[in-house]
mmCIF file of the N, C-alpha and C atoms, coordinates in Angstrom:
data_MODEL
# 
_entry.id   MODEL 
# 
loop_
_atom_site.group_PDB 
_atom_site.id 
_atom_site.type_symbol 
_atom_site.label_atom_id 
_atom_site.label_alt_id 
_atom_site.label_comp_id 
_atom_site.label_asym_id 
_atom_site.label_entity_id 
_atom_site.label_seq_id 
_atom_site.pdbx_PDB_ins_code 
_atom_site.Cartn_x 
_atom_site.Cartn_y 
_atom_site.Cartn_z 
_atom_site.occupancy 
_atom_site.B_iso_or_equiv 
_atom_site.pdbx_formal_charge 
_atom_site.auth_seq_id 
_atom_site.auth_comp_id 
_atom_site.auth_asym_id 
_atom_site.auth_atom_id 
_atom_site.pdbx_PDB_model_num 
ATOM 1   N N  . UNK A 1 1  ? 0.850   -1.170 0.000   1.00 0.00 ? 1  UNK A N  1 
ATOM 2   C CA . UNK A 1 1  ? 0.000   0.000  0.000   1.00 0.00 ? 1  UNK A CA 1 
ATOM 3   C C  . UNK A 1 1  ? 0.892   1.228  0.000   1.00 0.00 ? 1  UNK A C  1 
ATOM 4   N N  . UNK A 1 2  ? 0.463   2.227  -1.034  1.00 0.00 ? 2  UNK A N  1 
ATOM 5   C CA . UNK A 1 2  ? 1.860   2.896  -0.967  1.00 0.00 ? 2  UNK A CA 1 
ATOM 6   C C  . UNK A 1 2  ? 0.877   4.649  0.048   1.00 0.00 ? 2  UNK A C  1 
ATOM 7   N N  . UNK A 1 3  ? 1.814   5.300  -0.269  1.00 0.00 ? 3  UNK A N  1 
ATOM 8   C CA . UNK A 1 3  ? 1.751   5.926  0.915   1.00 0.00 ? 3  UNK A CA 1 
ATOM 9   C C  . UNK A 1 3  ? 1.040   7.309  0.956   1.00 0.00 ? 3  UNK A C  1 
ATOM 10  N N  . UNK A 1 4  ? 0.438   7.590  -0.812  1.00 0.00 ? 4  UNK A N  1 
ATOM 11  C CA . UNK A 1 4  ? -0.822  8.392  -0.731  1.00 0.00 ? 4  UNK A CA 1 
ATOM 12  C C  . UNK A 1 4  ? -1.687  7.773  -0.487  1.00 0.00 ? 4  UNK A C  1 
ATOM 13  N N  . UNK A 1 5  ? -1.830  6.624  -0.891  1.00 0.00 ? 5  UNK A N  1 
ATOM 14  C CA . UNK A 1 5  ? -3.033  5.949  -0.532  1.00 0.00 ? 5  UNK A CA 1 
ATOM 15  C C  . UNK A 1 5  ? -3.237  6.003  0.827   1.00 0.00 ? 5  UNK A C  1 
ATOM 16  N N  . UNK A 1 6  ? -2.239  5.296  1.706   1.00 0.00 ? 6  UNK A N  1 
ATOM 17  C CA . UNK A 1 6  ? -2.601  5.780  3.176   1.00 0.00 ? 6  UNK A CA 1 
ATOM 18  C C  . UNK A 1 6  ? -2.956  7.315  3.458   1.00 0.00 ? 6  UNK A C  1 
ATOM 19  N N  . UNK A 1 7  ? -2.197  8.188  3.288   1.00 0.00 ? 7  UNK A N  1 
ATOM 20  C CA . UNK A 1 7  ? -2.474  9.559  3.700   1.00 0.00 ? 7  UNK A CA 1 
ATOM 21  C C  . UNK A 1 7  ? -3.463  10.008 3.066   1.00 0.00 ? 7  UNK A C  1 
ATOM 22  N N  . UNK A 1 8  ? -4.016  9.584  1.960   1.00 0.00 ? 8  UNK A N  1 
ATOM 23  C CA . UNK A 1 8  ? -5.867  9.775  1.024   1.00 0.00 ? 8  UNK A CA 1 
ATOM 24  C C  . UNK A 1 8  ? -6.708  9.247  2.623   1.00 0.00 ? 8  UNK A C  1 
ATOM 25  N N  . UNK A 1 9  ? -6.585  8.382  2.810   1.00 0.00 ? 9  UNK A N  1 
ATOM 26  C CA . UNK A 1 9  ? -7.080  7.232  3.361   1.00 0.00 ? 9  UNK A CA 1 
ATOM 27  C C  . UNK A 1 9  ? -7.524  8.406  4.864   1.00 0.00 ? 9  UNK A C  1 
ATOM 28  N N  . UNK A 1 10 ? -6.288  8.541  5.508   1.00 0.00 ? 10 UNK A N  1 
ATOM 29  C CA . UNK A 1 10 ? -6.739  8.865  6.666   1.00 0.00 ? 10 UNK A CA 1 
ATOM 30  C C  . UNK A 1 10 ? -7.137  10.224 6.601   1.00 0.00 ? 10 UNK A C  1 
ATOM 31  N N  . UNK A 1 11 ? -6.834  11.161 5.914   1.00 0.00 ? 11 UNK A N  1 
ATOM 32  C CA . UNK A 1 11 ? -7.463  12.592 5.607   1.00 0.00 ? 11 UNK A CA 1 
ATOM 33  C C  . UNK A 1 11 ? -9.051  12.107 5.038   1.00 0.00 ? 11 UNK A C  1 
ATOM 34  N N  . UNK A 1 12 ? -9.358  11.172 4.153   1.00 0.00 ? 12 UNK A N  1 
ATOM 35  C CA . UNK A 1 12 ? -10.904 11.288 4.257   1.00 0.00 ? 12 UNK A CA 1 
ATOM 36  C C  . UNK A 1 12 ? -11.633 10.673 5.695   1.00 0.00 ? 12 UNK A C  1 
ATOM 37  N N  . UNK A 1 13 ? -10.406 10.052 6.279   1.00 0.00 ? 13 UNK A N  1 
ATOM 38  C CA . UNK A 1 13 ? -11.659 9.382  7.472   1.00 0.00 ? 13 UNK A CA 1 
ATOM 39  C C  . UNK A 1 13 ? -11.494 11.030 8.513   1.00 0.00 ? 13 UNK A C  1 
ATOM 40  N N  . UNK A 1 14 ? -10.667 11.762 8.677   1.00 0.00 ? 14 UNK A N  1 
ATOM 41  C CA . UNK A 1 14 ? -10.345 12.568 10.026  1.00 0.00 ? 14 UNK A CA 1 
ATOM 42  C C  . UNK A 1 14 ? -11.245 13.702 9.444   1.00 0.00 ? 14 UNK A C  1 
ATOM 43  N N  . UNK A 1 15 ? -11.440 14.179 7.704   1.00 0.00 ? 15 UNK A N  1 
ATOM 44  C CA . UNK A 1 15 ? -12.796 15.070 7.631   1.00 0.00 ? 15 UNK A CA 1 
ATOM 45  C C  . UNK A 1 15 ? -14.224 14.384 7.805   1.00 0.00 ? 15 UNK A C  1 
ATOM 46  N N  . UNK A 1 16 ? -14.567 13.175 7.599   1.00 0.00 ? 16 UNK A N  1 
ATOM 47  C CA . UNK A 1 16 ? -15.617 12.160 8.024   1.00 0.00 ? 16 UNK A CA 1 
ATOM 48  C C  . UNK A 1 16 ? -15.938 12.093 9.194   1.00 0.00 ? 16 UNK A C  1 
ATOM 49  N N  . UNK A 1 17 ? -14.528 12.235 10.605  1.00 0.00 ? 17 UNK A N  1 
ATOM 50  C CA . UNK A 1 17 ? -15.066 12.098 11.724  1.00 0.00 ? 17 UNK A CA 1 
ATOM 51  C C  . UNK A 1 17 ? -15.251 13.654 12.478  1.00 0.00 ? 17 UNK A C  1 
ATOM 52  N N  . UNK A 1 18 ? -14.797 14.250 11.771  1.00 0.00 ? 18 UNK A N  1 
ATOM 53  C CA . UNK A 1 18 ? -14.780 15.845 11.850  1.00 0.00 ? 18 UNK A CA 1 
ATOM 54  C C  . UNK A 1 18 ? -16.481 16.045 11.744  1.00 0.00 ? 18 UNK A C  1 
ATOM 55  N N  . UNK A 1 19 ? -16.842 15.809 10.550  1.00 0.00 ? 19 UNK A N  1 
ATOM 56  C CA . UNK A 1 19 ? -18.105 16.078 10.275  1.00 0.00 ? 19 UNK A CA 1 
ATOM 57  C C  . UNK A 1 19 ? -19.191 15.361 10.836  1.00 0.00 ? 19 UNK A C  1 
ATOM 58  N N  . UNK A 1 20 ? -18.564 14.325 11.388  1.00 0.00 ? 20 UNK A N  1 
ATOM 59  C CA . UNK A 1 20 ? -20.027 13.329 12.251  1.00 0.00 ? 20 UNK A CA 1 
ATOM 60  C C  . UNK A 1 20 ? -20.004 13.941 13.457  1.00 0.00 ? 20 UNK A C  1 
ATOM 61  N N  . UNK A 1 21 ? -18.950 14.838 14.338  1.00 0.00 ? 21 UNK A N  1 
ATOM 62  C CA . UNK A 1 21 ? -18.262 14.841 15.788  1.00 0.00 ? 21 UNK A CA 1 
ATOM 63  C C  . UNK A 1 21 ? -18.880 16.396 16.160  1.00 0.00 ? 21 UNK A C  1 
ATOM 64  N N  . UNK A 1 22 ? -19.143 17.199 15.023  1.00 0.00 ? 22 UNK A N  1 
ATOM 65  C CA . UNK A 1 22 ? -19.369 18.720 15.000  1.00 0.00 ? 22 UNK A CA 1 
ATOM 66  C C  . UNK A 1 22 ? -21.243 18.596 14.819  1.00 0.00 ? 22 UNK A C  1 
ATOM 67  N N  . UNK A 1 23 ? -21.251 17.876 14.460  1.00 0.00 ? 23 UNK A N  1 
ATOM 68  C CA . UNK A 1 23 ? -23.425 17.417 15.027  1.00 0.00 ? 23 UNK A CA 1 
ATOM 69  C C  . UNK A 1 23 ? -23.214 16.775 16.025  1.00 0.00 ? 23 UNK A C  1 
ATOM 70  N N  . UNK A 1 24 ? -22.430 15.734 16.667  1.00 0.00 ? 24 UNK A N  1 
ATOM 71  C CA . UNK A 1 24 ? -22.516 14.916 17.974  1.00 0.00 ? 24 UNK A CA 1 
ATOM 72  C C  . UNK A 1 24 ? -22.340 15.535 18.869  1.00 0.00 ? 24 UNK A C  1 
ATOM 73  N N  . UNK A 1 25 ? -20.761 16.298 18.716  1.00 0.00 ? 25 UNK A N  1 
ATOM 74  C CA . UNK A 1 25 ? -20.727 16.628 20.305  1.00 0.00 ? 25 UNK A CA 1 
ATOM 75  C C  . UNK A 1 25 ? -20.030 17.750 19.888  1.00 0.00 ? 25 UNK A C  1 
ATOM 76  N N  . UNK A 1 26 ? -20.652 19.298 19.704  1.00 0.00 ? 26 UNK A N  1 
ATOM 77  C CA . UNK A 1 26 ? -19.794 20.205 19.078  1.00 0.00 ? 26 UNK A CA 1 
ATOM 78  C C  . UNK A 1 26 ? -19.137 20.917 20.081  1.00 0.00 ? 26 UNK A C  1 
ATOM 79  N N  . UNK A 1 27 ? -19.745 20.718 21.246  1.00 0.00 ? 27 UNK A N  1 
ATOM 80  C CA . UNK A 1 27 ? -18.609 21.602 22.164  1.00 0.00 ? 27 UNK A CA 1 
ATOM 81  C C  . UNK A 1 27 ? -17.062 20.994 22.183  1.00 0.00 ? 27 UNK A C  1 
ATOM 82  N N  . UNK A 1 28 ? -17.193 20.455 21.406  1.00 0.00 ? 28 UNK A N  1 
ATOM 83  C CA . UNK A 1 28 ? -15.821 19.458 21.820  1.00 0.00 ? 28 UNK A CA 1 
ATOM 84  C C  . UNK A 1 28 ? -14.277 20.508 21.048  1.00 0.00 ? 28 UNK A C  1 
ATOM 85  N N  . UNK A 1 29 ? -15.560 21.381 19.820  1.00 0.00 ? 29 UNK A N  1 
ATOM 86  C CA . UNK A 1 29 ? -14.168 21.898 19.290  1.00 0.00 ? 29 UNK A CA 1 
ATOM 87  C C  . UNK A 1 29 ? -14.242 23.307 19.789  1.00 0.00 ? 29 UNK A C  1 
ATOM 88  N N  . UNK A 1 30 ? -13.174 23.582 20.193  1.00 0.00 ? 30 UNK A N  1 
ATOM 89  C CA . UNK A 1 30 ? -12.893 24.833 20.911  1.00 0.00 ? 30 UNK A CA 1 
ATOM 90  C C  . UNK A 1 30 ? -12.685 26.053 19.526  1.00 0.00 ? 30 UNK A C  1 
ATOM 91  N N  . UNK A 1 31 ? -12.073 25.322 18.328  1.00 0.00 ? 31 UNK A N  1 
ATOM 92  C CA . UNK A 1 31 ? -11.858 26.368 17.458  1.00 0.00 ? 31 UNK A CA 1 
ATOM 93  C C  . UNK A 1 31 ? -12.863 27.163 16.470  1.00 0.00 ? 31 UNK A C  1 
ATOM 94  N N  . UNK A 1 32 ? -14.032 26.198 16.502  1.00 0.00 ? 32 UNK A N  1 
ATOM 95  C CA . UNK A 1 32 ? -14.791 25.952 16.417  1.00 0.00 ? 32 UNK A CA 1 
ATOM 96  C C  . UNK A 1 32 ? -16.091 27.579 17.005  1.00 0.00 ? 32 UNK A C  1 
ATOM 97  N N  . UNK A 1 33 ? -15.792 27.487 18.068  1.00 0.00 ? 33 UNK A N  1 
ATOM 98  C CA . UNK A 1 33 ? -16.332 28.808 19.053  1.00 0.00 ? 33 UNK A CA 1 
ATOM 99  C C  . UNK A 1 33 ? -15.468 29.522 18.679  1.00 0.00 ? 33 UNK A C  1 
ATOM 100 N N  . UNK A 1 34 ? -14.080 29.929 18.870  1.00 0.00 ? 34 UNK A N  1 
ATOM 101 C CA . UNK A 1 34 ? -13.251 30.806 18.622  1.00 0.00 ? 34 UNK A CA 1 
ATOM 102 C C  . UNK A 1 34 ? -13.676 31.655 16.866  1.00 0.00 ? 34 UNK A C  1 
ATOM 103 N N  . UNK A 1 35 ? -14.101 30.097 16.185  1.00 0.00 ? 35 UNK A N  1 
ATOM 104 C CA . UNK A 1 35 ? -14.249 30.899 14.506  1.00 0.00 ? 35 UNK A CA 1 
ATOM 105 C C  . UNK A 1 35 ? -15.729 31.413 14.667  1.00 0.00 ? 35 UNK A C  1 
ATOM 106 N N  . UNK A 1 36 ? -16.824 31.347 15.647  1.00 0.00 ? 36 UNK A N  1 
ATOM 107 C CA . UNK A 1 36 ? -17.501 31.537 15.616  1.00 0.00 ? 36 UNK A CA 1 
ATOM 108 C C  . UNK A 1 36 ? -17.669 33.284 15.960  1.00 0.00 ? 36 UNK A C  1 
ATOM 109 N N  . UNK A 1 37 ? -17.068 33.497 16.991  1.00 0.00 ? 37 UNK A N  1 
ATOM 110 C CA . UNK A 1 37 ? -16.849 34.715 17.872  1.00 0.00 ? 37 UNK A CA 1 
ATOM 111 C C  . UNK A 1 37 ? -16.335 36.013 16.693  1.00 0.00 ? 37 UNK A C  1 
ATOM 112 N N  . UNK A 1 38 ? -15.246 35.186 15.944  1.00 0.00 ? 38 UNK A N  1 
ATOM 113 C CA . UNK A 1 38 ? -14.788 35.670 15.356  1.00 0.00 ? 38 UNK A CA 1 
ATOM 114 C C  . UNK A 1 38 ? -15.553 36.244 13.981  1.00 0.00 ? 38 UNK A C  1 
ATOM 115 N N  . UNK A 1 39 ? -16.142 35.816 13.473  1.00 0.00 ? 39 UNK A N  1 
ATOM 116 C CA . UNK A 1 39 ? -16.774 35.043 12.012  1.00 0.00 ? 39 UNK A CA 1 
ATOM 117 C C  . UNK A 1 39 ? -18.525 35.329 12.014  1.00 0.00 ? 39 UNK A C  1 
ATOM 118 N N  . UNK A 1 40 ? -19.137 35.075 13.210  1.00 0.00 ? 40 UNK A N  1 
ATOM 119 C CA . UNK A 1 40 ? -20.220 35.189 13.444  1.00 0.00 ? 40 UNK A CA 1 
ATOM 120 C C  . UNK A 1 40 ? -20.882 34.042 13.599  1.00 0.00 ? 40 UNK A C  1 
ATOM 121 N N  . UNK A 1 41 ? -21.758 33.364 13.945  1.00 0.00 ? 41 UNK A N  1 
ATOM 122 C CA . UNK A 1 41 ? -22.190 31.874 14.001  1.00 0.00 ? 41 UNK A CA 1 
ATOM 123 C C  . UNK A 1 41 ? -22.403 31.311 12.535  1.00 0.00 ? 41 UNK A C  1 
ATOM 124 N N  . UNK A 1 42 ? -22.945 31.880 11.495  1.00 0.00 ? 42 UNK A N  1 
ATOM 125 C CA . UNK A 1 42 ? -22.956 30.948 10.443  1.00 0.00 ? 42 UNK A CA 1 
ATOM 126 C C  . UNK A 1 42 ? -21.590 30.681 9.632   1.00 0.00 ? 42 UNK A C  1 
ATOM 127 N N  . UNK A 1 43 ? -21.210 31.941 9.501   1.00 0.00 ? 43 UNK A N  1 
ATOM 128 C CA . UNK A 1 43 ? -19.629 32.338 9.188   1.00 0.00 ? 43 UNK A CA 1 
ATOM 129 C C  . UNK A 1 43 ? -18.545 31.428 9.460   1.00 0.00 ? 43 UNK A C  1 
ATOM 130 N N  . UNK A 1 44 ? -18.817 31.264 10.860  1.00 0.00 ? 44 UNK A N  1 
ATOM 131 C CA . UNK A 1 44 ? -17.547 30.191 11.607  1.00 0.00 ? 44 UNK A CA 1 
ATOM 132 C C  . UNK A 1 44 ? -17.793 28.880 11.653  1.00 0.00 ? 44 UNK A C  1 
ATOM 133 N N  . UNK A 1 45 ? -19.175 28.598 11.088  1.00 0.00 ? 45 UNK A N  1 
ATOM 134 C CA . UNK A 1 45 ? -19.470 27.260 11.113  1.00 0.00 ? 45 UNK A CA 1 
ATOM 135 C C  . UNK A 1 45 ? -19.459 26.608 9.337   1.00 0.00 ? 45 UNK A C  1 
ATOM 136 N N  . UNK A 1 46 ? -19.365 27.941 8.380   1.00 0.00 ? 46 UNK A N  1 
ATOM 137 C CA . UNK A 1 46 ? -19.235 27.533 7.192   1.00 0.00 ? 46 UNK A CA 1 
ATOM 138 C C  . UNK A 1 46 ? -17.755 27.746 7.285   1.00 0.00 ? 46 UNK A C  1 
ATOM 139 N N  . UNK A 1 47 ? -17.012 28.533 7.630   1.00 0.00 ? 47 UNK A N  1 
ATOM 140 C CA . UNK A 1 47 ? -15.127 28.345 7.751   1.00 0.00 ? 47 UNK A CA 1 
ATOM 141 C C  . UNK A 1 47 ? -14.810 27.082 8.199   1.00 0.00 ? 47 UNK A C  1 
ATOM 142 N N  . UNK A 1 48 ? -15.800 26.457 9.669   1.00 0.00 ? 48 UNK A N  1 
ATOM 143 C CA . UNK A 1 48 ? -14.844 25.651 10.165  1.00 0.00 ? 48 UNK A CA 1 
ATOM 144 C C  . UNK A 1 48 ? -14.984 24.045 9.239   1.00 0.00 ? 48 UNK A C  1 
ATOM 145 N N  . UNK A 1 49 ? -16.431 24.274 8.770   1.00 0.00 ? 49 UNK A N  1 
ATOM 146 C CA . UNK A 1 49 ? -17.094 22.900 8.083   1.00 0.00 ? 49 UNK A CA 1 
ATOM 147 C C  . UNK A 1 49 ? -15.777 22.846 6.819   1.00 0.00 ? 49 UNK A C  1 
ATOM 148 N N  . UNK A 1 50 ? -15.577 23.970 6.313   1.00 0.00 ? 50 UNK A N  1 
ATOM 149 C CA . UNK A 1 50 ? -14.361 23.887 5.111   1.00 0.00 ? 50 UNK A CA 1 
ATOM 150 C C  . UNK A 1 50 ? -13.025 23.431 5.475   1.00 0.00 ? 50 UNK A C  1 
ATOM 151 N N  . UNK A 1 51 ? -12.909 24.081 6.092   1.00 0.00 ? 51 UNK A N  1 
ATOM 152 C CA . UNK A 1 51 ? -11.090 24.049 6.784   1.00 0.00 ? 51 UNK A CA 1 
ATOM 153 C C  . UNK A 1 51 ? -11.581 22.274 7.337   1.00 0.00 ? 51 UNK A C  1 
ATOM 154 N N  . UNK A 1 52 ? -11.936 22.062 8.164   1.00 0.00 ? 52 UNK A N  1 
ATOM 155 C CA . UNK A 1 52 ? -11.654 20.504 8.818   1.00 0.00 ? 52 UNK A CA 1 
ATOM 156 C C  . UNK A 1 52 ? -12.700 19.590 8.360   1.00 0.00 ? 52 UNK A C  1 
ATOM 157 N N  . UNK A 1 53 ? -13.257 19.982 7.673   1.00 0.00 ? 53 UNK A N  1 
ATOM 158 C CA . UNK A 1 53 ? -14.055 18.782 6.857   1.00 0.00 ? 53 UNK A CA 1 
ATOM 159 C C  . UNK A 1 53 ? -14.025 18.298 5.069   1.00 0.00 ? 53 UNK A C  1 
ATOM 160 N N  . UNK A 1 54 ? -14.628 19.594 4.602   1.00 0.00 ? 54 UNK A N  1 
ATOM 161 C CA . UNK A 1 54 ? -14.816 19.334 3.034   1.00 0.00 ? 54 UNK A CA 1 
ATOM 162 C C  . UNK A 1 54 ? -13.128 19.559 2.565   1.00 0.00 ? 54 UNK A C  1 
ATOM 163 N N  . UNK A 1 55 ? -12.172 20.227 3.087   1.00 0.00 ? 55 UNK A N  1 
ATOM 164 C CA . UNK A 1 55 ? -10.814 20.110 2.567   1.00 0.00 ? 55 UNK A CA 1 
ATOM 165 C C  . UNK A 1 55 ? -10.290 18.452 2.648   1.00 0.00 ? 55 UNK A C  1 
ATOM 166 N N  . UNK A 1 56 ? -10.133 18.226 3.953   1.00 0.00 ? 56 UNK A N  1 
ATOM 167 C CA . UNK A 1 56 ? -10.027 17.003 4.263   1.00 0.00 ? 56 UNK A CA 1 
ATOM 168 C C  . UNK A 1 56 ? -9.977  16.010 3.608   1.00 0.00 ? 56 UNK A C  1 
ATOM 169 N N  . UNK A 1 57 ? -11.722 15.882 3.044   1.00 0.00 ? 57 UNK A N  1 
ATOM 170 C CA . UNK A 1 57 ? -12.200 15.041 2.261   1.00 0.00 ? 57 UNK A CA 1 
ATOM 171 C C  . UNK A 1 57 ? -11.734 14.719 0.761   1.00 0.00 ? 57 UNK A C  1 
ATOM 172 N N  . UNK A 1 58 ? -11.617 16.499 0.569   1.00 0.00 ? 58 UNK A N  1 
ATOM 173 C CA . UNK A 1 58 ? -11.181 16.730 -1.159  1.00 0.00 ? 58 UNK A CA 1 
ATOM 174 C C  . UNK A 1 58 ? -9.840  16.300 -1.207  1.00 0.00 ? 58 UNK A C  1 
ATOM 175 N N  . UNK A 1 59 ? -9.118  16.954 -0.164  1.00 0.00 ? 59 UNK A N  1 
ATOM 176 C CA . UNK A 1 59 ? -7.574  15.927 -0.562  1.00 0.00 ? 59 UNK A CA 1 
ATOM 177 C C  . UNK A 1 59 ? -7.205  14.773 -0.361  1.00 0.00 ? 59 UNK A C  1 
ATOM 178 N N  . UNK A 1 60 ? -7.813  14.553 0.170   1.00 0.00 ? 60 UNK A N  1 
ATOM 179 C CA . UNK A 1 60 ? -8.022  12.759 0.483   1.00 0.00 ? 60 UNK A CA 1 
ATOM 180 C C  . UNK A 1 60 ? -8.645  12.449 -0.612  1.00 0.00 ? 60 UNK A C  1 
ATOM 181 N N  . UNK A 1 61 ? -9.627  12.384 -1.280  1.00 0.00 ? 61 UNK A N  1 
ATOM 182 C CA . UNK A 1 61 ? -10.033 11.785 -2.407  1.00 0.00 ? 61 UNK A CA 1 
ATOM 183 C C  . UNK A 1 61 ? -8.871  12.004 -3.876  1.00 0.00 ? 61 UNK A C  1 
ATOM 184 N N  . UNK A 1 62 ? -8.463  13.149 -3.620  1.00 0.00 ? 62 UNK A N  1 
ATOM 185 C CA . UNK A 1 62 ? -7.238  13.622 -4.578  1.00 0.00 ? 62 UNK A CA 1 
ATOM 186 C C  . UNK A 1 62 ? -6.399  12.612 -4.496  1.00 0.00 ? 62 UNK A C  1 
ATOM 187 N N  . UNK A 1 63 ? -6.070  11.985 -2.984  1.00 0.00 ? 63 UNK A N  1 
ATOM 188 C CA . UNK A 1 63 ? -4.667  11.419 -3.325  1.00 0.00 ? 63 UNK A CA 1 
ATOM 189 C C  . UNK A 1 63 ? -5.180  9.764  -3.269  1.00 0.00 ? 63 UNK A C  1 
ATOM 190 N N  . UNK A 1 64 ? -5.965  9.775  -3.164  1.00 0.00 ? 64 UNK A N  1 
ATOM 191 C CA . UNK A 1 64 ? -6.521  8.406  -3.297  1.00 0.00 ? 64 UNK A CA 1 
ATOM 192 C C  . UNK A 1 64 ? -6.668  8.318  -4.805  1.00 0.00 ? 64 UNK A C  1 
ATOM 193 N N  . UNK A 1 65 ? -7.366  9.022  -5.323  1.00 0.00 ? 65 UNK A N  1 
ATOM 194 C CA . UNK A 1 65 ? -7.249  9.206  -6.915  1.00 0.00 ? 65 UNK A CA 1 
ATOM 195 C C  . UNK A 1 65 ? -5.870  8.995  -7.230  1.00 0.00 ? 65 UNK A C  1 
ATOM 196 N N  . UNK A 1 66 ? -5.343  9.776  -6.886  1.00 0.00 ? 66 UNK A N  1 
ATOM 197 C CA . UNK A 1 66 ? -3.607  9.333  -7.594  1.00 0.00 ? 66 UNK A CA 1 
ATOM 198 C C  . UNK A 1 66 ? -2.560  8.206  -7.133  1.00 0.00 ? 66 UNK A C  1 
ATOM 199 N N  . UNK A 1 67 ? -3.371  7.910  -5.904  1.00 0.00 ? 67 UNK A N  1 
ATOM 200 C CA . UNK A 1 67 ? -2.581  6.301  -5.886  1.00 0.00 ? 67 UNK A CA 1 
ATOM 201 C C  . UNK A 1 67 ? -2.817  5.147  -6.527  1.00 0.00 ? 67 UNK A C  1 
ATOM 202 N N  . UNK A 1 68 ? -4.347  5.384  -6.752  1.00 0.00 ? 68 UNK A N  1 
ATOM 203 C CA . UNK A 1 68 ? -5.016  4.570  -7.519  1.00 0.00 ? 68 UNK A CA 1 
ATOM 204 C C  . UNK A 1 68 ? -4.441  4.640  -8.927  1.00 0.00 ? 68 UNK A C  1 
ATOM 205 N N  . UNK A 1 69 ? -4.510  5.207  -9.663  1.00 0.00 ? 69 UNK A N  1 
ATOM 206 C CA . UNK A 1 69 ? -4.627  5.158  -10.886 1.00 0.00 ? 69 UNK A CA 1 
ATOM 207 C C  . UNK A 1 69 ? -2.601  6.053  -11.505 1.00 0.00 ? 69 UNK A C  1 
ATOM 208 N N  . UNK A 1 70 ? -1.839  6.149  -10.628 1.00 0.00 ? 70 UNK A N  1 
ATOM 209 C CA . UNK A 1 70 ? -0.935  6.318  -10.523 1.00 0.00 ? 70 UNK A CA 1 
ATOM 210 C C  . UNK A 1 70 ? -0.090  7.051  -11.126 1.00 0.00 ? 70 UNK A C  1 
ATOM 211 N N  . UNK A 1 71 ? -1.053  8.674  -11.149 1.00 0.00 ? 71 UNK A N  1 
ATOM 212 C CA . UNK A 1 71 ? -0.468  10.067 -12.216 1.00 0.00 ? 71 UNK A CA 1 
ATOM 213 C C  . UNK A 1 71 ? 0.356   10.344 -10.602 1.00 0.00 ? 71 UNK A C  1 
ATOM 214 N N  . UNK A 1 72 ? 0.984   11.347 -10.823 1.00 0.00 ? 72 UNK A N  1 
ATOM 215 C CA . UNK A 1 72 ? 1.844   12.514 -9.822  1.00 0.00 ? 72 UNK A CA 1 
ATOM 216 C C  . UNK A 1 72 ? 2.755   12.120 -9.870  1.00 0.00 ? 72 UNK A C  1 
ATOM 217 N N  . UNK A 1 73 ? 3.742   12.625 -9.574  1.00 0.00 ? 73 UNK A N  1 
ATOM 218 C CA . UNK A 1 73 ? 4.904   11.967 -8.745  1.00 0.00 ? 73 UNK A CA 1 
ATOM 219 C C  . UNK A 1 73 ? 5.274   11.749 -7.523  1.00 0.00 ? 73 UNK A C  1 
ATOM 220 N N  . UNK A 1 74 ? 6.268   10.329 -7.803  1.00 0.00 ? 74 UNK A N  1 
ATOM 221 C CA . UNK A 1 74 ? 6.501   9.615  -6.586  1.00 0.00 ? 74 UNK A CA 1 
ATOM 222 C C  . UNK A 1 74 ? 7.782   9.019  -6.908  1.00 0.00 ? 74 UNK A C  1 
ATOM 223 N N  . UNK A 1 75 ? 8.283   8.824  -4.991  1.00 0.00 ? 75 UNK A N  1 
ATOM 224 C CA . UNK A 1 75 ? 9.801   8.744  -5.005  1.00 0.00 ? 75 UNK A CA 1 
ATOM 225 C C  . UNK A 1 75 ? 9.571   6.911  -5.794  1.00 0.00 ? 75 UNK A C  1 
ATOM 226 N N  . UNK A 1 76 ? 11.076  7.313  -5.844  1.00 0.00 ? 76 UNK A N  1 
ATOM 227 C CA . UNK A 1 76 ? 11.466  5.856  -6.853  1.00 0.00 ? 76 UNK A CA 1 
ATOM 228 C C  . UNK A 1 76 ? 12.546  5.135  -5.676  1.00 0.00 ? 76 UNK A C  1 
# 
């Protein structure tokens, strides 16, 4: 298993558990309030959903894409 695939791998599960964890138990993220304060409540909750979730996901699927099918470069 080479080693975008792992790092695809765990960047889509850590925006996956990001996004199940911020409806479960949202006090849990402190930065979360901080982007809120900052940002305003919808503001900091559409910043934070981007930054630790839908990024997450997108580069993780990126590099899962490229391990898979085996464009980019990689060490030899």
């Amino acid at each position: 298993m080479g080693l975008k695939l792992v790092f695809g791998l765990l960047a889509v599960g850590y925006g996956l558990y990001t996004l199940y964890a911020r409806s479960a138990t949202p006090e849990k993220f402190a930065k979360l309030e901080a982007m809120k304060e900052q940002f305003g409540e919808q503001g900091g909750n559409i910043v934070h959903l981007v930054a630790y979730s839908v990024a997450p996901i997108l580069v993780g699927l990126v590099l899962i894409g490229t391990a898979l099918l085996g464009g980019g470069p990689s060490p030899q």
